[in-house]
C-alpha positions in Angstrom: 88.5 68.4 117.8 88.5 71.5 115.4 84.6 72.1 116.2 85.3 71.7 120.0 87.8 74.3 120.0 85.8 76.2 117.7 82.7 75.8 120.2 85.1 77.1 123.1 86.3 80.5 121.2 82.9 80.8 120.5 81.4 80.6 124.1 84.4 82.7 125.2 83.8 85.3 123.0 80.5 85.0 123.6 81.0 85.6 127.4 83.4 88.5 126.3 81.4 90.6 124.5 78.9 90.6 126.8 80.7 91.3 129.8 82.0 94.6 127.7 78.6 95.6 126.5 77.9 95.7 130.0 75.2 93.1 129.8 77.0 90.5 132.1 79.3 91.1 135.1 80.7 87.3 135.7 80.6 84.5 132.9 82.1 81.1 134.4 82.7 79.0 130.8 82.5 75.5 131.0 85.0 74.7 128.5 88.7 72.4 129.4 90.8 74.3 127.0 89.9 78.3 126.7 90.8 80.4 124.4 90.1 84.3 124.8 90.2 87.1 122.6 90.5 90.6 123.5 87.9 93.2 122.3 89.1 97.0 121.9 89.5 100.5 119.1 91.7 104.7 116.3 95.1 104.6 115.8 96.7 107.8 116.3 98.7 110.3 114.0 102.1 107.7 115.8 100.9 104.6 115.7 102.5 101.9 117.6 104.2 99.2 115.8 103.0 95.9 116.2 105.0 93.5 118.1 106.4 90.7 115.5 104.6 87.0 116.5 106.7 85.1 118.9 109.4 82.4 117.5 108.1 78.7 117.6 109.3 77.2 121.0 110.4 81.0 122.6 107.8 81.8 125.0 107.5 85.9 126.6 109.7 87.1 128.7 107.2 88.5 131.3 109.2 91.7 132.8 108.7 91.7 137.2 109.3 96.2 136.5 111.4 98.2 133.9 112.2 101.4 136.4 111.7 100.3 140.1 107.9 100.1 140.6 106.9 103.3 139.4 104.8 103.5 136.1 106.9 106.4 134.1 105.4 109.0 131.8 106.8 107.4 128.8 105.4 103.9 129.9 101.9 105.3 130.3 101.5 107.4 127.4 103.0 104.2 125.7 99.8 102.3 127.3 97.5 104.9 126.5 98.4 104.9 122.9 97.9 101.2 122.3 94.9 100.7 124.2 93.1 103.4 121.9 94.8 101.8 118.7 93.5 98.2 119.7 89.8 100.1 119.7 90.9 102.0 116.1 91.7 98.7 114.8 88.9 96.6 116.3 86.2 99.3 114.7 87.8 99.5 111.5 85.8 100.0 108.5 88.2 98.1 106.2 89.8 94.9 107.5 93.0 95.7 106.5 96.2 93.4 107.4 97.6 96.3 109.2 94.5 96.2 111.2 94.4 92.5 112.2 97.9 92.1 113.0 98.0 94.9 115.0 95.4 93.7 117.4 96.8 90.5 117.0 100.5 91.4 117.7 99.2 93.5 120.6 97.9 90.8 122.0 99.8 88.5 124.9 101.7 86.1 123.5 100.8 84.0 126.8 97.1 84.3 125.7 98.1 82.9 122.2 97.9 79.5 122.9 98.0 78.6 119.7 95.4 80.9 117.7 96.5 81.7 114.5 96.4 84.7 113.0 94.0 83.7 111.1 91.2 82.1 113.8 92.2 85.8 115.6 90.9 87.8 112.7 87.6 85.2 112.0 86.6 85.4 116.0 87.3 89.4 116.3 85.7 90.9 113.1 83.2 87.8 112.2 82.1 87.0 115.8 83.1 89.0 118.9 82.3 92.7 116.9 78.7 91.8 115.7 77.9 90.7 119.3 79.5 94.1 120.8 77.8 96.0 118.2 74.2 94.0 118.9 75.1 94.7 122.6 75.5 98.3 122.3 72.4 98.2 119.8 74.0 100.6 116.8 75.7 100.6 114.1 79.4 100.3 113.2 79.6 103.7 112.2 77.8 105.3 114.8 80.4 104.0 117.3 83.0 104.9 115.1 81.9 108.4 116.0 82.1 107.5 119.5 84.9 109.9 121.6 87.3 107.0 123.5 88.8 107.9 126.4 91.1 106.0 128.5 93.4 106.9 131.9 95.1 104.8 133.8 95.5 104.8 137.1 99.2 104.9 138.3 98.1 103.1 142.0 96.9 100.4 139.9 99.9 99.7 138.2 101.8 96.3 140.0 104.9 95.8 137.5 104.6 94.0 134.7 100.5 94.6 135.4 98.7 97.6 134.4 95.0 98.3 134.2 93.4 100.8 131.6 90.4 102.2 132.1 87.9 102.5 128.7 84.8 104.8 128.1 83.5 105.7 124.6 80.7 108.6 124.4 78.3 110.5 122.4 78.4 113.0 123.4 77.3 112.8 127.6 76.0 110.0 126.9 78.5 106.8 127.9 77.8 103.6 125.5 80.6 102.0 126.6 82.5 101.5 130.2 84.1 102.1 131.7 85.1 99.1 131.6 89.1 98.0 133.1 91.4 96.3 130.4 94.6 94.1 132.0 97.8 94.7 130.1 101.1 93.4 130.3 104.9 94.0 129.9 106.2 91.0 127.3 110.1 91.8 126.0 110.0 95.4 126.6 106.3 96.0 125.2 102.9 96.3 126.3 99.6 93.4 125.3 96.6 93.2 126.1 96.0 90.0 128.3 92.7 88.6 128.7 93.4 85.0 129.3 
C-alpha cells in the first residue's frame, strides 16, 4: 500500500511540475486515491505566519466571503504576500523547518488528505523541485535570482476562491508563467489548494 501511494504522489507531482514548467497544459492521472502537492517561492521583510496543522478529526472551516463579495485591500496584499513566500520557501537554499512548514502549513488542509509533514517535505524538495528545475533547464540559484511577480485579479475573486497570477523573469526574459495558482479562505486564512 505504502509504494501505491507512493507511486500516486509521484505521478502527481510528476504531472505538476510539468504543467508549471509549462511543458504540459492537461495531465489526466490514472491513480484512485490522489494526492497533490503544490509547487511555489522569498519570504518578505513580514513574513506570514504559518497556519498551525489542523486538530485530528476538525476539518476547515471553508469561509462562503469575509466582507460581502468584494476582495479588500488587506485581503489581497495578504494573498500576495503568501503566494511569493510559498515561492521563497520552495527555492530555498537551506531546508530549514521554517521553510517546510511554511509551505506545508500554507497549504489547504482539504488537500492534506493525510500527507505528513514529512511525505510534504520528501515530494516538494526531493521530487517536485528537481523536476521544475530540469523543466526550466537551470540551476537553483539562477532562479533564485529570478524577479517574481504576482497580481491578482479582483474579477477573479468568487469568495472563499481567489486566483494568483505567477511570473518569474530575468530580466525580459519570462522563465516561468504566468501561470494561475487557486487559493483558498480556511478559518480566516489563505492556502494554496491544488487538490
Amino acid at each position: 500500500m505504502g509504494d501505491m501511494r507512493h507511486n500516486a504522489i509521484a505521478i502527481l507531482l510528476l504531472a505538476t511540475a510539468l504543467m508549471l514548467s509549462g511543458c504540459v497544459k492537461e495531465v489526466e492521472v490514472p491513480v484512485e486515491k490522489v494526492v497533490t502537492v503544490v509547487v511555489t517561492a522569498t519570504p518578505t521583510a513580514t513574513s506570514v505566519e504559518p497556519a498551525p496543522p489542523p486538530t485530528p478529526g476538525i476539518e476547515a472551516k471553508v469561509e462562503a466571503t469575509n466582507k460581502g463579495s468584494e476582495l479588500d485591500s488587506a485581503m489581497k496584499e495578504e494573498l500576495l504576500e503568501l503566494a511569493n513566500n510559498r515561492d521563497a520557501w520552495f527555492l530555498a537554499s537551506d531546508i530549514t523547518t521554517e521553510a517546510v512548514e511554511g509551505l506545508y502549513g500554507s497549504w489547504s488542509v482539504i488537500c492534506r488528505n493525510e500527507t505528513s509533514l514529512a511525505d510534504y517535505k520528501e515530494a516538494v524538495y526531493e521530487f517536485v523541485r528537481p523536476l521544475v528545475l530540469d523543466g526550466l533547464e537551470m540551476a537553483l540559484k539562477d532562479v533564485q535570482e529570478a524577479s517574481r511577480y504576482y497580481n491578482t485579479d479582483v474579477e477573479s475573486w468568487s469568495p472563499p476562491w481567489a486566483y494568483v497570477e505567477q511570473t518569474w523573469k530575468l530580466g525580459v526574459k519570462i522563465v516561468l508563467g504566468p501561470a494561475r495558482q487557486l487559493y483558498v479562505l480556511e478559518s480566516g486564512a489563505w492556502r494554496y489548494h491544488d487538490c
